[in-house]
N, C-alpha and C positions, 0 to 999 in steps of 0.2 A: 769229804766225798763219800757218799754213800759206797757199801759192799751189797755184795751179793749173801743171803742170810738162809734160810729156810728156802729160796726161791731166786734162781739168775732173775737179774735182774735185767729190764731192755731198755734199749735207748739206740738212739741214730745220730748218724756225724753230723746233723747241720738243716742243710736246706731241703725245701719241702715243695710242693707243686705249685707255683704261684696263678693266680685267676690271670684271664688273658689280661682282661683290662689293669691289672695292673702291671704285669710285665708289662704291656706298652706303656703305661707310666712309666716308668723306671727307663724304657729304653731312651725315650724321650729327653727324658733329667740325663741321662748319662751323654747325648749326643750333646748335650747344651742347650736344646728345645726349648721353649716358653711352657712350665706346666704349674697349673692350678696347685698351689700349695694347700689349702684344703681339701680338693681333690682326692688330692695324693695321700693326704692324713688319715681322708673319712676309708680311703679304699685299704692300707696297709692297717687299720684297725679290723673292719671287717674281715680279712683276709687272716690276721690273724687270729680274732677269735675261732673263725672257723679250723685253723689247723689245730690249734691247740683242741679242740672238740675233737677233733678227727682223730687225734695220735690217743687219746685217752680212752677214745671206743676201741681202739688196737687194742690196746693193751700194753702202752707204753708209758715204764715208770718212770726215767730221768730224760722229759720232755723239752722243748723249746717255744720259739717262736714261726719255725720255719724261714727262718731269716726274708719273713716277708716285707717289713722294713728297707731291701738292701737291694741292690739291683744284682750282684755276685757277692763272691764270696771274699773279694777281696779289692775289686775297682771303687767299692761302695766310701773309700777313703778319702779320694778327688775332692766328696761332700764334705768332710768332717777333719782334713788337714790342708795346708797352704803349699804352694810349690808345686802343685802337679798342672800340664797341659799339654798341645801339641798329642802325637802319636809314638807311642815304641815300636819298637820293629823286634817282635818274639820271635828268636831261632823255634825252626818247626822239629818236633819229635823226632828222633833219630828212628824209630821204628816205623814210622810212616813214610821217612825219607827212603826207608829201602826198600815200602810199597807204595806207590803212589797210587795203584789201583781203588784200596784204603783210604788214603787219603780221601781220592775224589767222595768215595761212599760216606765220610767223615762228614763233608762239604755240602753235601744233600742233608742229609741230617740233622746239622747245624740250622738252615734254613730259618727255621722256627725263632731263633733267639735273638732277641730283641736286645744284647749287649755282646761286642765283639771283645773278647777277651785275648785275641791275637792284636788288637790294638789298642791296649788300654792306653791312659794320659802315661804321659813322660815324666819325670825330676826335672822341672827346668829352674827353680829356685830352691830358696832353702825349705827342708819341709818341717813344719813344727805344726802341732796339732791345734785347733781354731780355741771350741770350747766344748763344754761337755751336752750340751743342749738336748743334739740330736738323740747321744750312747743314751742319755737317759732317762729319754721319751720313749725310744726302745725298749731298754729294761722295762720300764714302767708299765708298758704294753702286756709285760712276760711274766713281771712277780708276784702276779696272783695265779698265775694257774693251776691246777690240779695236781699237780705230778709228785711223786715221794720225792725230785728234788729239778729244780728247774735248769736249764745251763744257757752260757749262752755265747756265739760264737765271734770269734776277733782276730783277724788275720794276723801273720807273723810276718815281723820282719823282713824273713828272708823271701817270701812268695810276693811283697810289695816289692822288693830291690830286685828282685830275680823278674817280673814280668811288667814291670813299670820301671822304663829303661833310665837309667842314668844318666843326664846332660847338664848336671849342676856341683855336683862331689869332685875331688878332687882321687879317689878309687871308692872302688864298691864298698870295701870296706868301712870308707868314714860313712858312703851313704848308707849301708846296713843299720848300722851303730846310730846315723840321723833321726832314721825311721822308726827304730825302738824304742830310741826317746820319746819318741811324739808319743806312738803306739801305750807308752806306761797310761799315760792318761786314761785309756780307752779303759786296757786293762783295771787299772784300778776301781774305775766307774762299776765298771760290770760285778765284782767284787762288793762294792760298798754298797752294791744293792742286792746282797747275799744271793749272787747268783753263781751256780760252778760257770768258771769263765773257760773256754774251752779255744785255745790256739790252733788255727789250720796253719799248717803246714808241710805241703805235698813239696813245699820246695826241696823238704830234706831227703825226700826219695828222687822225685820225678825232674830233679835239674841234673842227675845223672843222663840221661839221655835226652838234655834241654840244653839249659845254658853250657852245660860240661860235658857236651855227648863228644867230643873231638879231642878232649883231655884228658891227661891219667888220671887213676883211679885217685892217687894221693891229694891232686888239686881239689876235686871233687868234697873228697874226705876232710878236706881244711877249710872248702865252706862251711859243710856241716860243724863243722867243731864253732866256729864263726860264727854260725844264725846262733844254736846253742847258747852261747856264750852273750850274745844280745838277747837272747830272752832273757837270762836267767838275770841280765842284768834290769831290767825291763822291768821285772817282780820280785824285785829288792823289797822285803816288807811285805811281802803279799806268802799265805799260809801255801804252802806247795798241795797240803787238802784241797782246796779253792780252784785247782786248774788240771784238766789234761791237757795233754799234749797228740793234734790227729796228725800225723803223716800218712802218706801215698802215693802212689806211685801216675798217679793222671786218671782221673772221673773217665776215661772213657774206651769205647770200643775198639784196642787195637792188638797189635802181634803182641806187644810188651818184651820183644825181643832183647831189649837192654836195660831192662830193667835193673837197677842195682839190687843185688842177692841182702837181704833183712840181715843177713850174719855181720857183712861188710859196717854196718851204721848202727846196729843192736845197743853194741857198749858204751857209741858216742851219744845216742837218745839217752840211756840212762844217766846221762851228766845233767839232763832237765830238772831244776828243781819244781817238778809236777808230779803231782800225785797217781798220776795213768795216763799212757799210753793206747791211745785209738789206732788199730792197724787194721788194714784189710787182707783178709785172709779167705772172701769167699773170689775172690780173683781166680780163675784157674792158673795163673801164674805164679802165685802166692801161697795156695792152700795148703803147703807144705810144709808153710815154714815156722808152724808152731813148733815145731821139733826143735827149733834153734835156741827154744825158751828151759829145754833139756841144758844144752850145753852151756847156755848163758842164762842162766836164771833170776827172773822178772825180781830185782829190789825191794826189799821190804819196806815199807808198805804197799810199794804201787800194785794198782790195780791195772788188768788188762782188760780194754774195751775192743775185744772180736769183731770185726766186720763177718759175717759168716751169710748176709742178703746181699748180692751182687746188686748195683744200682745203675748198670749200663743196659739189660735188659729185659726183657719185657715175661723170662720166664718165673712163675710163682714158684720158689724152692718151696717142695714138701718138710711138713713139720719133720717126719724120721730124717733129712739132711739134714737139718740145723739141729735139732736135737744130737746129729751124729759126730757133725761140726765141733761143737759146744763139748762134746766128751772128750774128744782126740785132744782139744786145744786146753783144756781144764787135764787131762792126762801129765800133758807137758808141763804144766805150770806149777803141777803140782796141791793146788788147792783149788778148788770151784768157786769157793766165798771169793776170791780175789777173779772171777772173770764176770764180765760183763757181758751182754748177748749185745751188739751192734749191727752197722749197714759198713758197708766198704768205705762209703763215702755221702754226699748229698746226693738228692735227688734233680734238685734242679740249680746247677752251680753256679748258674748264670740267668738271667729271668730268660723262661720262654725255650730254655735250650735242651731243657728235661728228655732224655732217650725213654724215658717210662712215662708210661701212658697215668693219668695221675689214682684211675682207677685202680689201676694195678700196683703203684706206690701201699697204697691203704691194705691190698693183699697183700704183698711181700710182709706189711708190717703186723698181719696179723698172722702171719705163718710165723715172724721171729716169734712171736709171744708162745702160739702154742707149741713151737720146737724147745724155747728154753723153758714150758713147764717139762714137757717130755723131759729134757736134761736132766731135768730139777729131779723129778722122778728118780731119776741112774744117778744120779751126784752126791745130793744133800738127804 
């Protein structure tokens, strides 16, 4: 995994603005629809050339594919392992349950996306992963791009057993553990085609006021120890260089009134054997919480990948914010060469469901660049 040297370096969690026409592809494939598999090829290549173009006129050094390939961030599975159908029924955010006024504004919002992530497919058999076909017509799409280092994203464990409900396991637990089996394959693929493989996993924040909004903090804290413990088993043989790890706390607009506190889950993240840590810290619920990297300080080697561009709204942070961002949080951490300039999270986490308008994506990402030169400037 590349550091940060003479110059922070940028990069973003994931997903990127997808063309309509292809979100409705994708929406299509995911409801079960009849869709032109050529189609769907010639448009996810185009699509992606075009982001990978896009992020490099940014100014973005550890690039992606914009996960245009995928319909989300994490349904995209249903395609690529066995056992999944029928509907989950996702417990709704404890912070919107105590505004629903929220919610409703939530629900207009939404409108746009062309995959419903409050109903992904279910666990209704065993899940084992198909073949590698699909992961590595993706990479393929990815490994030649521009970028000082490519990455590329693969959901965790715990956000496939956490929001793709359980009707085949005998506890969460064996399905967790089912899932990461499968999941190594993925992993490894992404990997063997020297790409950083990059695990989402908002489960380990945001099933605090999710799955675990009604139970103690301890329960909570044993999932997390749980997902953990299936990654790390997950990437047995795979270089902990090779992978970050994104947690967060939920891609989207709301109170974040329970969110669980970064200090609570700090020390259990650091059991990932991953070489960095993606966290969101331009949240205003969050921004704070580089201080915690004082009292628990970031593991040697890991690097820490800053969200410091909010990616729920539509305003363009000034380079003096993110340059300001980047100094408090490199303060904390104590070396700059170990911080990375990131987003909170993707842009568009779902096809079609993007809250940023995509012209403004390409702003926000060329504000990170010229904020973490500014840094760069105060730092290095």
């Amino acid at each position: 995994m590349l550091t940060s040297g003479s110059s922070i370096l940028t990069t973003h969690a994931g997903s990127l603005p997808r063309p309509p026409v292809l979100a409705e592809l994708h929406g299509r494939r995911s409801r079960g629809d009849p869709v032109d598999p050529d189609e769907l090829r010639h448009a996810i290549g185009d699509a992606t050339a075009a982001v990978i173009a896009a992020q490099r006129a940014a100014g973005i050094d550890v690039g992606n594919d914009g996960e245009q390939a995928r319909e989300s961030f994490f349904t995209y599975v249903q395609h690529r392992m066995t056992g999944f159908g029928g509907t989950s029924r996702r417990p709704m955010f404890r912070d919107l349950r105590d505004h629903p006024n929220v919610l409703e504004l939530a629900r207009r919002r939404s409108e746009g996306a062309k995959v419903n992530l409050r109903a992904a497919p279910a666990a209704i058999a065993a899940v084992t992963y198909r073949d590698r076909a699909e992961v590595d017509a993706e990479c393929a799409l990815a490994a030649g791009a521009p970028f000082a280092q490519t990455f590329m994203t693969a959901a965790s464990p715990g956000i496939v057993a956490a929001a793709m409900e359980n009707r085949h396991y005998a506890t969460l637990e064996d399905y967790v553990r089912a899932v990461a089996a499968a999941l190594r394959t993925e992993y490894q693929a992404i990997v063997d085609q020297g790409l950083l493989l990059q695990i989402d996993a908002p489960d380990l924040a945001m099933e605090r006021h999710t799955l675990f909004a009604d139970r103690p903090l301890r329960e909570f804290l044993g999932w997390v120890e749980l997902v953990i413990d299936a990654i790390n088993t997950a990437l047995v043989g795979i270089d902990a260089g090779s992978v970050r790890l994104h947690v967060c706390w939920g891609n989207y607009e709301g109170p974040h009134t329970h969110d669980v506190p970064l200090a609570d889950i700090l020390s259990i993240l650091y059991r990932a054997h991953v070489g960095g840590l993606v966290l969101s810290m331009a949240n205003p619920r969050h921004a704070h919480e580089h201080r915690c990297f004082e009292r628990h300080p970031l593991p040697e080697p890991m690097v820490l990948v800053a969200g410091v561009i909010d990616t729920t709204n539509n305003f363009v942070e000034h380079p003096e914010v993110v340059a300001d961002r980047l100094t408090a949080i490199a303060h904390s951490v104590g070396d700059p060469r170990r911080v990375i300039a990131g987003t909170d999270c993707g842009f568009d986490t779902s096809a079609g469901i993007g809250d940023v308008a995509p012209s403004v994506v390409w702003e926000k990402l060329r504000a990170l660049r010229a904020g973490a030169d500014l840094a760069s400037e105060r730092l290095l």
